[in-house]
Structures are given as structure tokens and as C-alpha cells.
C-alpha positions, 0 to 999 in steps of 0.5 A: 500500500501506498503512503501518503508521503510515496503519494505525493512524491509520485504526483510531485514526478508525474506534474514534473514529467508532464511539464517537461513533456508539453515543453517538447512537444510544442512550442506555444506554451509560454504563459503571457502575464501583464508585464512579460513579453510574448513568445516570439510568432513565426509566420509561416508561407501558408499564413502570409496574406494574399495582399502581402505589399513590397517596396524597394525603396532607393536612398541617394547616401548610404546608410551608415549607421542603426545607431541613431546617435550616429545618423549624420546623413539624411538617407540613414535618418529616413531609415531608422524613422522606420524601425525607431520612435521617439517619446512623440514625431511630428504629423506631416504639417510639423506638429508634435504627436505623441509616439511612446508618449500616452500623454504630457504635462507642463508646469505653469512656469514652463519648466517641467514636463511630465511624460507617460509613455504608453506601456502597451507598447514592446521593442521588437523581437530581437536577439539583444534579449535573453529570450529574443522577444521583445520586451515592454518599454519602461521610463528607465530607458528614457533616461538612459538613452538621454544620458547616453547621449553625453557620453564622450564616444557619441557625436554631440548632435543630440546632446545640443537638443539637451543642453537645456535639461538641469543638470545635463552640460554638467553631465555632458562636460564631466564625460568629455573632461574628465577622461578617468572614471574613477575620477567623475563624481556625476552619475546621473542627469538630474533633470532627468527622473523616473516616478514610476514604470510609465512616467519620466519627468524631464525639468529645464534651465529656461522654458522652451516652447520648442522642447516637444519638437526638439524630443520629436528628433530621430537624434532622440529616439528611444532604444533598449539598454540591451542593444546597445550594451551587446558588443557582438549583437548590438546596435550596428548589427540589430537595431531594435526599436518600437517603430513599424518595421525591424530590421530583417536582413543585410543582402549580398548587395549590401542592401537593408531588408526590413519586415513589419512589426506583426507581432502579438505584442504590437498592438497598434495599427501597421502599415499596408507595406510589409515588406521595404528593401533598402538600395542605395546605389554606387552612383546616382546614375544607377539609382536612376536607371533601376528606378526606370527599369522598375527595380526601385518603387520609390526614391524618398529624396532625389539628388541633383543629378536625377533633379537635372535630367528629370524635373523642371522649373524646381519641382516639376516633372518633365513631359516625357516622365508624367505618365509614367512617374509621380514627382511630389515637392515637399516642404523642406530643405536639404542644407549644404555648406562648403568651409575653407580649412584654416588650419591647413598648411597648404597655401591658400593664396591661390585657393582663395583667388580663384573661389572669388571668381565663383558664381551661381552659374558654375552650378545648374540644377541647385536652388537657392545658393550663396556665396560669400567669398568678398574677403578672399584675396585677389592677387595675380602672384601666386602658383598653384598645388598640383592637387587641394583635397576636400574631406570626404563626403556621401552628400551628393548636392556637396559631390556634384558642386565640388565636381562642377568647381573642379571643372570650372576653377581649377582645371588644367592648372590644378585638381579638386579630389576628395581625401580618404577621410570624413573630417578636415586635415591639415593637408585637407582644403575645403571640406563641407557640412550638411544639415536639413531645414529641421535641424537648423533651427536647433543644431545649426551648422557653424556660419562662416561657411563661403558657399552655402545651398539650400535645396528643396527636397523631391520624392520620385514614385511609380504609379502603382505606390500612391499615399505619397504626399508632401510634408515638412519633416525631412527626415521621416518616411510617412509609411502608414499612409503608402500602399503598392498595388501590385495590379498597377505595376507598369515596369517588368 
């Protein structure tokens, strides 16, 4: 006869096997609590739907980097706006929407901005997780995403949009002064605090009634302490966010596929687009060439070369494109600006005599442009390099200027070559700065430029994409609005 004790040993055995047993016979069997991910869906062919929507999307720089710290061009910020989100984005008139913000408050005296962020919302499924699923987002990561913004191995763009929050220059110059650890006594933004899971205080120096927009900056926006913190896994290989799509896969080509975020845990709406292939070609040329023969659905941003042969009149097609392609004009500008390197130790006597001969017309197919070469020298005793370098650059409204200046200023006498590197050397001459109509307003870029062009940014589209419509936000893809209909595809 069986004890009481020897009972409950075998039930305790028999319970155990079972679990074990249901553990390995299938795999939907993780228990989904309030504040727990779900178990990450695998959607099989069978279960695609039968109005699955692709684009392939051409951008005109590469996309250098999922980190959005490091997002210097504007090809990279039209990119990650589709995986990232900030606490809010702007609508496609400029004006601040919440994103992962539910809601806000803002003390009379204009100082403190209460913020709850919207706790149904998950990061996407991601290797950078334990489990690989996604998890909910917290006011924790907010304050450290803003934090991380200081550190001194990031570039400074984000951390001008904060230099207003108590406690953050000093946050910012301790990290960039004090280069031993040990040594900084500062751990913390002050102006920056958690009350709970879903709220996140943010107190200012000076009110500031652009504060919203300035948070609206893909500079800002919010990512997982994981995926920064995975040295193998992280950002620059698995950029995780909470925005429509993830990133899915980098092709031979070095092209960028991203998937939507159909998950359980993403409960909002998705876009029609399911899928976006992300091209950016070896030439300007090219990317013109694939978008006619079909290969490309939709540029976002168009260069000055394709603005040359296909539009004109600054935003309007040319006859023998209407029936085939849609041009949309949007409200905002692509800003490039051209600097004499000061410290260079090449001679400049000779740069500068010929750069005060430069004129508008030197360059066809730019919109607004100014020159402000008054002070360069004008002297006729001078002997030019064989060769004056620029600091390399992916703009290509910066590219086909300094193409044109080459041809028209400094040949046969000298030549005009891009040097091996981003930044101004001493052996560098020119180098250029690029910005868009958005930041400028807050992130200026330094104003003793000598050649400046601010362009109106076009998007070029097939007839079978529509929903594409004009907006004031350079550096954001409005993708729950665009659909592709693939009955309409003209182009094989």
C-alpha cells in the first residue's frame, strides 16, 4: 500500500514529467502575464496574406549607421524613422504627436514636463534579449538613452537638443573632461527622473516652447539598454526599436531588408507595406536607371543629378516622365555648406583667388545658393598645388558642386579630389557640412561657411505606390499612409 508521503512524491514526478513533456512537444506554451513579453510568432508561407505589399525603396547616401546617435546623413535618418520612435514625431504639417508618449504635462512656469509613455507598447523581437522577444518599454530607458547621449564616444548632435535639461552640460562636460572614471563624481542627469514604470519627468534651465519638437528628433529616439550594451549583437548589427518595421536582413548587395512589426505584442495599427528593401546605389546614375527599369518603387529624396535630367522649373516633372512617374515637392530643405580649412598648411593664396571668381552659374540644377567669398584675396602672384583635397563626403548636392568647381576653377592648372577621410586635415582644403531645414533651427551648422545651398527636397514614385504626399519633416518616411498595388505595376 501506498503512503501518503510515496503519494505525493509520485504526483510531485508525474506534474514534473508532464511539464517537461508539453515543453517538447510544442512550442506555444509560454504563459503571457501583464508585464512579460510574448513568445516570439513565426509566420509561416501558408499564413502570409494574399495582399502581402513590397517596396524597394532607393536612398541617394548610404546608410551608415542603426545607431541613431550616429545618423549624420539624411538617407540613414529616413531609415531608422522606420524601425525607431521617439517619446512623440511630428504629423506631416510639423506638429508634435505623441509616439511612446500616452500623454504630457507642463508646469505653469514652463519648466517641467511630465511624460507617460504608453506601456502597451514592446521593442521588437530581437536577439539583444535573453529570450529574443521583445520586451515592454519602461521610463528607465528614457533616461538612459538621454544620458547616453553625453557620453564622450557619441557625436554631440543630440546632446545640443539637451543642453537645456538641469543638470545635463554638467553631465555632458564631466564625460568629455574628465577622461578617468574613477575620477567623475556625476552619475546621473538630474533633470532627468523616473516616478514610476510609465512616467519620466524631464525639468529645464529656461522654458522652451520648442522642447516637444526638439524630443520629436530621430537624434532622440528611444532604444533598449540591451542593444546597445551587446558588443557582438548590438546596435550596428540589430537595431531594435518600437517603430513599424525591424530590421530583417543585410543582402549580398549590401542592401537593408526590413519586415513589419506583426507581432502579438504590437498592438497598434501597421502599415499596408510589409515588406521595404533598402538600395542605395554606387552612383546616382544607377539609382536612376533601376528606378526606370522598375527595380526601385520609390526614391524618398532625389539628388541633383536625377533633379537635372528629370524635373523642371524646381519641382516639376518633365513631359516625357508624367505618365509614367509621380514627382511630389515637399516642404523642406536639404542644407549644404562648403568651409575653407584654416588650419591647413597648404597655401591658400591661390585657393582663395580663384573661389572669388565663383558664381551661381558654375552650378545648374541647385536652388537657392550663396556665396560669400568678398574677403578672399585677389592677387595675380601666386602658383598653384598640383592637387587641394576636400574631406570626404556621401552628400551628393556637396559631390556634384565640388565636381562642377573642379571643372570650372581649377582645371588644367590644378585638381579638386576628395581625401580618404570624413573630417578636415591639415593637408585637407575645403571640406563641407550638411544639415536639413529641421535641424537648423536647433543644431545649426557653424556660419562662416563661403558657399552655402539650400535645396528643396523631391520624392520620385511609380504609379502603382500612391499615399505619397508632401510634408515638412525631412527626415521621416510617412509609411502608414503608402500602399503598392501590385495590379498597377507598369515596369517588368
Amino acid at each position: 500500500m501506498m503512503t501518503h508521503s510515496k503519494l505525493r512524491l509520485f504526483l510531485s514526478i508525474l506534474l514534473i514529467s508532464f511539464l517537461f513533456y508539453s515543453c517538447g512537444t510544442t512550442s506555444d506554451t509560454v504563459e503571457v502575464v501583464r508585464d512579460s513579453p510574448r513568445e516570439i510568432q513565426q509566420v509561416t508561407d501558408e499564413e502570409e496574406s494574399d495582399e502581402f505589399q513590397q517596396i524597394t525603396m532607393g536612398v541617394i547616401e548610404p546608410v551608415t549607421n542603426f545607431n541613431p546617435l550616429f545618423a549624420r546623413n539624411l538617407s540613414t535618418k529616413q531609415v531608422l524613422s522606420l524601425i525607431y520612435e521617439g517619446l512623440f514625431t511630428l504629423n506631416e504639417d510639423g506638429e508634435v504627436e505623441p509616439a511612446m508618449a500616452s500623454g504630457y504635462e507642463i508646469s505653469d512656469d514652463g519648466l517641467e514636463y511630465k511624460i507617460t509613455l504608453d506601456r502597451d507598447i514592446f521593442y521588437h523581437d530581437s536577439p539583444v534579449f535573453t529570450a529574443g522577444v521583445g520586451r515592454r518599454i519602461h521610463a528607465r530607458d528614457v533616461k538612459w538613452a538621454f544620458e547616453r547621449t553625453a557620453k564622450l564616444d557619441v557625436p554631440t548632435m543630440a546632446s545640443d537638443l539637451l543642453m537645456n535639461v538641469r543638470g545635463y552640460e554638467n553631465y555632458y562636460l564631466e564625460q568629455h573632461t574628465i577622461f578617468d572614471p574613477e575620477k567623475r563624481v556625476l552619475d546621473e542627469v538630474r533633470g532627468i527622473s523616473v516616478e514610476d514604470a510609465s512616467t519620466v519627468r524631464i525639468n529645464l534651465y529656461e522654458p522652451d516652447p520648442d522642447f516637444l519638437h526638439k524630443l520629436a528628433s530621430p537624434y532622440l529616439f528611444i532604444y533598449p539598454r540591451e542593444s546597445a550594451e551587446q558588443s557582438r549583437t548590438g546596435l550596428p548589427q540589430y537595431p531594435v526599436g518600437t517603430g513599424p518595421y525591424r530590421f530583417g536582413q543585410l543582402t549580398e548587395d549590401n542592401n537593408y531588408v526590413l519586415t513589419r512589426f506583426d507581432s502579438d505584442n504590437n498592438q497598434r495599427a501597421t502599415p499596408s507595406v510589409n515588406r521595404i528593401d533598402v538600395i542605395h546605389s554606387v552612383s546616382e546614375t544607377e539609382l536612376f536607371q533601376d528606378f526606370i527599369s522598375g527595380e526601385i518603387d520609390y526614391i524618398p529624396e532625389i539628388g541633383p543629378q536625377i533633379k537635372t535630367q528629370a524635373v523642371r522649373d524646381g519641382s516639376e516633372l518633365q513631359e516625357s516622365y508624367r505618365n509614367s512617374f509621380q514627382l511630389t515637392a515637399h516642404n523642406s530643405n536639404r542644407i549644404t555648406a562648403f568651409y575653407i580649412n584654416r588650419n591647413s598648411v597648404v597655401s591658400k593664396n591661390w585657393l582663395l583667388n580663384r573661389l572669388k571668381n565663383v558664381s551661381e552659374n558654375d552650378f545648374s540644377g541647385f536652388s537657392e545658393i550663396n556665396i560669400l567669398t568678398e574677403s578672399f584675396s585677389d592677387t595675380t602672384d601666386t602658383t598653384p598645388q598640383s592637387t587641394y583635397f576636400v574631406a570626404f563626403t556621401d552628400d551628393p548636392y556637396a559631390r556634384k558642386m565640388l565636381s562642377a568647381l573642379n571643372s570650372a576653377h581649377f582645371q588644367p592648372d590644378s585638381e579638386l579630389l576628395f581625401f580618404d577621410i570624413r573630417i578636415p586635415t591639415r593637408r585637407t582644403s575645403i571640406y563641407t557640412n550638411s544639415t536639413d531645414s529641421f535641424h537648423q533651427q536647433w543644431i545649426s551648422i557653424p556660419d562662416n561657411y563661403w558657399l552655402r545651398t539650400d535645396n528643396r527636397m523631391l520624392s520620385f514614385h511609380h504609379n502603382h505606390i500612391s499615399g505619397i504626399t508632401s510634408h515638412t519633416v525631412p527626415w521621416k518616411i510617412f509609411i502608414s499612409n503608402i500602399q503598392a498595388d501590385e495590379s498597377e505595376r507598369t515596369v517588368e
